[in-house]
N, C-alpha and C positions, 0 to 999 in steps of 0.2 A: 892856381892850385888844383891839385887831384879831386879834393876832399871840399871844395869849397861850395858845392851843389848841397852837400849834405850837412851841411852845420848850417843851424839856424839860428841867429841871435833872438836870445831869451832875457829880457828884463826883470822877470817875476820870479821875486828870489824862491818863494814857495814851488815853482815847474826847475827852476835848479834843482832843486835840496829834493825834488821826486827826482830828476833826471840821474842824481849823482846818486840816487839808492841811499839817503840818508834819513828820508821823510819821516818813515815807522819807525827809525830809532829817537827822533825828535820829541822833546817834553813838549806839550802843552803851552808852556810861557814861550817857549824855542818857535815854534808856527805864528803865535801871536806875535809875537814881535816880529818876525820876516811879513807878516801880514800888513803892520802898522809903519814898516819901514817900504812895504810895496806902495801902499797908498800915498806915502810921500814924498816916494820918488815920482811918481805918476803929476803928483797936482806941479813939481818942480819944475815939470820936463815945459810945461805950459807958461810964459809969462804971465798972461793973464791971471792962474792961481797965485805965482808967486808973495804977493799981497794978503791973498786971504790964507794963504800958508804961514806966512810969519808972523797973521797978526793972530794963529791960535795955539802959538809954540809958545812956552816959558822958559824961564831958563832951570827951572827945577825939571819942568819936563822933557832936557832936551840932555839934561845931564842924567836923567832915569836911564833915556835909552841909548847914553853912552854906556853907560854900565851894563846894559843889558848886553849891548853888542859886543863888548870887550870879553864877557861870559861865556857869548856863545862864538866868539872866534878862539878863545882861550878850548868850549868841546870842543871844536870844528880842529880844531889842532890837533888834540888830541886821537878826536875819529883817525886821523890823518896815519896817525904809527900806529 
């Protein structure tokens, strides 16, 4: 590809959500959670976390940040139109 020197894969939803000009319109809760969903992609990507990731999830708090995300893909939708 033409373009493929210049695209960099970015894992850090936080260097997204600045890349796609969305950052400064993001609430407060909107950053912390792309913050708290970075961290736990990060420990996932590792087997060795795998373990100590799962044993400090609950299921209250794993269904917090489905809601959460459902929220902020419901903005991110919206930003979209």
């Amino acid at each position: 590809m033409i373009f493929q020197s210049a695209i960099s894969f970015v894992h850090n939803l936080l260097e997204i959500a600045k890349r796609a000009e969305i950052l400064s319109d993001m609430t407060e809760d909107q950053i912390d959670l792309l913050d708290i969903l970075n961290a736990y992609y990060i420990k996932a990507r590792y087997p060795s976390d795998k373990k100590k990731l799962a044993d400090t999830l609950t299921a209250s708090k794993v269904n917090g940040l489905i809601k959460r995300s459902e929220e902020f893909f419901i903005w991110l939708k919206q930003k979209k139109n």
